[in-house]
Backbone bond lengths (Angstrom), bond angles and torsions (degrees), N, CA, C in turn:
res aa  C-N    CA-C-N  psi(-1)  N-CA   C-N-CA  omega(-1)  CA-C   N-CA-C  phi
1 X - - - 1.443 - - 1.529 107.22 -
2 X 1.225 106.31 116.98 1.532 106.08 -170.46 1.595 105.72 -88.19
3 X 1.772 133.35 150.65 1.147 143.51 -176.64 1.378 97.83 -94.63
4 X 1.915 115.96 135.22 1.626 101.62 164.26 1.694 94.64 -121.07
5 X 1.167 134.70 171.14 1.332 130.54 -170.95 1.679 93.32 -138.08
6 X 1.183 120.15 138.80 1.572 160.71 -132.53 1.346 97.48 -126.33
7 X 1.104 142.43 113.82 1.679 122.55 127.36 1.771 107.71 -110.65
8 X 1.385 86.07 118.24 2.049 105.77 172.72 1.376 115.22 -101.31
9 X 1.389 114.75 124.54 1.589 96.21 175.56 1.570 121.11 39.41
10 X 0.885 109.49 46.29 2.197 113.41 -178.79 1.550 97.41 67.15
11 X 1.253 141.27 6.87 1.532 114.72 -168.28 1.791 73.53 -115.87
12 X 1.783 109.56 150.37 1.457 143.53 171.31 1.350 95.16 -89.32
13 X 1.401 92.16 143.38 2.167 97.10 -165.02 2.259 79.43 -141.41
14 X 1.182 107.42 118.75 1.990 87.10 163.43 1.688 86.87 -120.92
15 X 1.136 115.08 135.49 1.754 157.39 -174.68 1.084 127.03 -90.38
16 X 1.211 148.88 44.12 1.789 141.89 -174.36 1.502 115.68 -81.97
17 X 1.038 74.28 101.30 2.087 64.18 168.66 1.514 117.80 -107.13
18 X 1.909 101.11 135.11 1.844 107.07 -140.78 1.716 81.09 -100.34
19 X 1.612 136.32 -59.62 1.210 104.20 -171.91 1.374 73.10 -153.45
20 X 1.881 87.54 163.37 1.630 109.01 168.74 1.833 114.44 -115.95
21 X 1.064 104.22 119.36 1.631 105.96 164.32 0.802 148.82 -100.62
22 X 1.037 166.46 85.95 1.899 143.08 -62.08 1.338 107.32 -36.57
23 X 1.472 128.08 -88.30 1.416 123.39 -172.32 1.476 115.09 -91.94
24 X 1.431 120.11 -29.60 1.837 131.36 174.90 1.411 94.83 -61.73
25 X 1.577 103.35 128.18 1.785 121.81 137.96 1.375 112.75 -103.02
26 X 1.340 118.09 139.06 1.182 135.33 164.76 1.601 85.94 -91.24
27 X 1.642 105.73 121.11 1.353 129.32 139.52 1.201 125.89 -141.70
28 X 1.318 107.57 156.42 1.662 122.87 176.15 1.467 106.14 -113.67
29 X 1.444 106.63 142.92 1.683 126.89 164.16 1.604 96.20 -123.11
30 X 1.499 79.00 134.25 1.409 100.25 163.50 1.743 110.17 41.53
31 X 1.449 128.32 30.22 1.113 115.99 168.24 1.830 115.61 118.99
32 X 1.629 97.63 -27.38 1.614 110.66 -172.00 1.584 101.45 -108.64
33 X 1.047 107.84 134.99 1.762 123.81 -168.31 1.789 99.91 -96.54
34 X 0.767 104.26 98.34 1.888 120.64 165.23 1.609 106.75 -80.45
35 X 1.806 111.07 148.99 1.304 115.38 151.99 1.503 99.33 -96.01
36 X 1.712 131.75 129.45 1.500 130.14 136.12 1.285 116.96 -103.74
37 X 1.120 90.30 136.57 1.647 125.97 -173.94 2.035 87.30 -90.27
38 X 1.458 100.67 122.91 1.438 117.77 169.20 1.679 113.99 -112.75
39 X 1.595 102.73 147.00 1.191 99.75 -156.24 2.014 83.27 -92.54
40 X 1.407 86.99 169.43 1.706 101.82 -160.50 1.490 91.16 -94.39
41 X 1.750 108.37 128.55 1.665 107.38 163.35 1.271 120.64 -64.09
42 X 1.617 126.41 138.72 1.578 101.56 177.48 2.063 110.77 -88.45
43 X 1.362 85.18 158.10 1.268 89.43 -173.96 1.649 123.74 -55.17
44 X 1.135 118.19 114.67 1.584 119.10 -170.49 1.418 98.17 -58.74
45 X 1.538 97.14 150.07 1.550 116.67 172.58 1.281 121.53 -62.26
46 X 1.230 120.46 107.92 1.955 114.42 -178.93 1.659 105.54 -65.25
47 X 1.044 92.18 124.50 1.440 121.47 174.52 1.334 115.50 -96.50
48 X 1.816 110.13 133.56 0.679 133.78 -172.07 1.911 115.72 -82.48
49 X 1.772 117.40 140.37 1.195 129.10 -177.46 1.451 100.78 -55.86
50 X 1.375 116.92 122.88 2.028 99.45 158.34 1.699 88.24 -155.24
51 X 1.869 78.92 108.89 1.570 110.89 157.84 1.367 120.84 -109.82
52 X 1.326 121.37 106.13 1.535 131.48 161.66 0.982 140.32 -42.67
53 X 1.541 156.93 141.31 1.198 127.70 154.21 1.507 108.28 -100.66
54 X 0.824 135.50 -153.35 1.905 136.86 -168.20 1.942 104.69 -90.31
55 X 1.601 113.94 -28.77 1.164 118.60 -172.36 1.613 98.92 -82.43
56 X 1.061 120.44 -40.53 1.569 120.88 172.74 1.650 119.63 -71.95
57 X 1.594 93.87 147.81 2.155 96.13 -156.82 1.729 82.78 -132.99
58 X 1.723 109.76 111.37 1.328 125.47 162.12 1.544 100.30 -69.32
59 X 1.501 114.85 116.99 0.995 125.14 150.95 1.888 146.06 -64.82
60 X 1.448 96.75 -41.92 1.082 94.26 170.93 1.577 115.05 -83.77
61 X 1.401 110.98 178.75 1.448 117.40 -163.61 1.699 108.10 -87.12
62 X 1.202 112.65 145.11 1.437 129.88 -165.24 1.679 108.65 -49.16
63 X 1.294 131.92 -38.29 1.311 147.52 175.80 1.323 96.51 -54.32
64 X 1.511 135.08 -60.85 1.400 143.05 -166.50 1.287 111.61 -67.36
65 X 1.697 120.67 -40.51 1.627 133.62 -174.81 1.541 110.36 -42.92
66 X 1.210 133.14 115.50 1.339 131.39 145.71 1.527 123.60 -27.11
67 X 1.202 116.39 141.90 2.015 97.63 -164.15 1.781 76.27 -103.50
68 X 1.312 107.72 156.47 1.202 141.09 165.18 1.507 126.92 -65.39
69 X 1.302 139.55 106.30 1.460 130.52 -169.88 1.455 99.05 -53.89
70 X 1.539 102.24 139.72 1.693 110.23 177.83 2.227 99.89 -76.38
71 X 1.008 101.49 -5.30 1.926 97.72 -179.63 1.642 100.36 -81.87
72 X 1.585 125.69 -31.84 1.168 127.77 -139.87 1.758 94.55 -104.25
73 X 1.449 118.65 15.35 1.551 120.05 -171.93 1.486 93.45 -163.23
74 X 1.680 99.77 166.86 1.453 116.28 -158.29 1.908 86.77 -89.81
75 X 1.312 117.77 130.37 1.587 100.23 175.75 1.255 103.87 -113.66
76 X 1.334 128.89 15.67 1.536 128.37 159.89 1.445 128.66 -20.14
77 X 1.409 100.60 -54.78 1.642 133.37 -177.72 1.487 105.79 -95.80
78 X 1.377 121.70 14.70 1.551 103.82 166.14 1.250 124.81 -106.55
79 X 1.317 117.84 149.87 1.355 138.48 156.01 1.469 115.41 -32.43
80 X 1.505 134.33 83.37 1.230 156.63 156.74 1.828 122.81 -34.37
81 X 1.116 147.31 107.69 1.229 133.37 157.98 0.983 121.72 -52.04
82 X 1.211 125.77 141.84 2.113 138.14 -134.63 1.790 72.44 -116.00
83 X 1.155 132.26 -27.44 1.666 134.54 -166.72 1.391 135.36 -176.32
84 X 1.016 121.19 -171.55 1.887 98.94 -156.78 1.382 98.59 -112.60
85 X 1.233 108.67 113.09 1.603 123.18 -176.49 1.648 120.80 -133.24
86 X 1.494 100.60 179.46 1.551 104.68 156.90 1.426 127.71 -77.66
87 X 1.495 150.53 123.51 1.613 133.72 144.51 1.585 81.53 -25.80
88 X 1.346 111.10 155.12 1.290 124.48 114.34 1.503 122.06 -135.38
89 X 1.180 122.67 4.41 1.673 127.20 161.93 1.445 119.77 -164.96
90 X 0.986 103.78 134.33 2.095 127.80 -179.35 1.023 115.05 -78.67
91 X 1.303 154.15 127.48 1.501 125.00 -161.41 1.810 89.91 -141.23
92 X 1.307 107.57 3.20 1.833 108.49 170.69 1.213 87.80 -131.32
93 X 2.025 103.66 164.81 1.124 136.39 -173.27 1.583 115.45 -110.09
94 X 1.196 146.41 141.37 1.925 114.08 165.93 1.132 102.50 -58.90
95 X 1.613 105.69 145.84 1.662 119.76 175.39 1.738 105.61 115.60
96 X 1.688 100.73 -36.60 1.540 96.53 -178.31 1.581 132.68 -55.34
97 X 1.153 138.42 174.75 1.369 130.92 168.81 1.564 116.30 -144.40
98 X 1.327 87.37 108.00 1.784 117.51 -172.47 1.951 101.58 -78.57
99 X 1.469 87.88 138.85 1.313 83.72 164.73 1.564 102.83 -133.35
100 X 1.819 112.27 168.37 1.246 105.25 -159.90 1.761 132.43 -43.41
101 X 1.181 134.38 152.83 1.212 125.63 170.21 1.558 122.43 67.34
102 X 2.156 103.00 13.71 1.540 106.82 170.18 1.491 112.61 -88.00
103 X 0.784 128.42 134.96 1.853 153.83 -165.02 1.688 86.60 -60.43
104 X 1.196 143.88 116.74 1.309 154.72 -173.20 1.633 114.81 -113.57
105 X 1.152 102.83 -36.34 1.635 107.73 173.65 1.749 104.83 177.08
106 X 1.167 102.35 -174.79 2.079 112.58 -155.49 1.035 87.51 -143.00
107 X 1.385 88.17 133.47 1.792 105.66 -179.02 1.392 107.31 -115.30
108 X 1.407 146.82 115.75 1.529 125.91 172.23 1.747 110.69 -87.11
109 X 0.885 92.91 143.43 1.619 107.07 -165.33 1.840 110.54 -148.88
110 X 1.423 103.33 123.54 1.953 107.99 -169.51 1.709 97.03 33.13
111 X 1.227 133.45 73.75 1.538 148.49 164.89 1.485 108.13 57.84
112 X 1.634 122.08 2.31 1.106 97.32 170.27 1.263 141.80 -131.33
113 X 1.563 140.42 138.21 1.231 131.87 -164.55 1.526 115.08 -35.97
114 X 1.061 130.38 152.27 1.722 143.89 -169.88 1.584 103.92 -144.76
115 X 1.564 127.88 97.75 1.389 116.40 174.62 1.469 102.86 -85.94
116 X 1.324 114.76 117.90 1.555 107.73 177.90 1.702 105.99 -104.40
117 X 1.116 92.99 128.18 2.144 112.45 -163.35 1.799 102.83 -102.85
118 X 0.940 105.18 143.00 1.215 122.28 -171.46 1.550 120.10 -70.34
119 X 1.392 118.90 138.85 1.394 110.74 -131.31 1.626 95.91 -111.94
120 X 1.205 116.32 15.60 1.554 130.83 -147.47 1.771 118.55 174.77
121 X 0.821 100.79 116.63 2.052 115.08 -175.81 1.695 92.89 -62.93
122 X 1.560 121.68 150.43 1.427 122.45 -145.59 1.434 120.09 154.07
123 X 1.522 93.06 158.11 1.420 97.03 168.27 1.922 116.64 -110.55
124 X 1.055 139.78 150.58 1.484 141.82 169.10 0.874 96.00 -81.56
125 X 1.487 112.21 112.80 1.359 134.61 154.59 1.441 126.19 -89.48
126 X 1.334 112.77 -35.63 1.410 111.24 171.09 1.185 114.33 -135.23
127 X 1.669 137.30 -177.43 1.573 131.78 -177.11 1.431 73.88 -163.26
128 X 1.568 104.83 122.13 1.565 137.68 -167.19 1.781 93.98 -96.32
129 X 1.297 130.91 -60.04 1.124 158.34 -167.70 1.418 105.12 -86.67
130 X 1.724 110.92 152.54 0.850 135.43 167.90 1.594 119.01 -115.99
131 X 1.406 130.72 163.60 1.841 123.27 179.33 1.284 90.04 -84.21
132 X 1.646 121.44 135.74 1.643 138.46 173.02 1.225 92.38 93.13
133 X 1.337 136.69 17.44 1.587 107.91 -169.29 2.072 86.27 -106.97
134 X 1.342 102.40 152.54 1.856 106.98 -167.55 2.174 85.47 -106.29
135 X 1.653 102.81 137.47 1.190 110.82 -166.22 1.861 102.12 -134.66
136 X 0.940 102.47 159.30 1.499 108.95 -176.85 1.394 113.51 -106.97
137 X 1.471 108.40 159.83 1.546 110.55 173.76 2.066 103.81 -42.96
138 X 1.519 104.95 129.53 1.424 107.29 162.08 1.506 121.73 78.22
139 X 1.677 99.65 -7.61 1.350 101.21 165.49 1.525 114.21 -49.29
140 X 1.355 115.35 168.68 1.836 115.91 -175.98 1.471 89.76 -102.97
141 X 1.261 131.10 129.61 0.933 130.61 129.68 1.771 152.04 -77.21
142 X 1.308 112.79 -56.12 1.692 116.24 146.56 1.220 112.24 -119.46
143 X 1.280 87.37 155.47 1.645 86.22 171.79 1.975 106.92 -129.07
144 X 1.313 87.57 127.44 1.781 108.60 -176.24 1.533 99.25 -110.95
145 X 1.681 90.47 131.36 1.692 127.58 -171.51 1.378 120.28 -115.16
């Protein structure tokens, strides 16, 4: 059971939390063992695969697009996160054609917007990511062909 230590408003808080059982954590502050009751995530919407090829034109807007499993496409050619952030906006569709240094999507990262621009002239073939979805250093995000 690992210890994390707190400072709130000047008061020292140390935090362990001993086990979770479906929704109950057993934690202790500072010495006194609480039951919290955690509220339940709802189950995210399964999203659907949509891989393009260059002859096919995604119509709807990039925010709406289902992101593409990164297993189900070649990610050789994709656009990488520089660091581990939020999407918070898509700004291509599959089908589009980026040319170098066009702003492709925004990453928020320690509070601040990140336009990450396309690293290579191309078409979007796939969108790995979704907007709200949280990504790690090097995750793939699109991949341009």
């Amino acid at each position: 059971m690992k210890t994390y230590k707190y400072t709130i408003n000047g008061t020292k808080y140390e935090v362990a939390i001993a086990d979770i059982v479906d929704n109950i954590a057993t934690v202790t502050v500072n010495g006194d063992e609480y039951k919290v009751e955690m509220e339940q995530e709802e189950e995210p919407e399964k999203k659907k695969v949509v891989v393009k090829t260059g002859a096919q034109k995604e119509s709807a807007p990039a925010a709406d697009a289902p992101a593409a499993s990164a297993g189900a496409v070649n990610t050789a050619n994709a656009l990488k996160a520089p660091l581990p952030g939020v999407i918070t906006e898509i700004l291509v569709s599959v089908g589009d054609t980026v040319k170098v240094g066009d702003v492709v999507i925004v990453l928020e990262a320690m509070k601040m917007a990140n336009n990450l621009e396309a690293e290579k002239a191309g078409t979007v073939t796939a969108i790995l990511v979704s907007q709200g979805a949280s990504v790690m250093e090097d995750t793939p995000l699109i991949v341009i062909e």
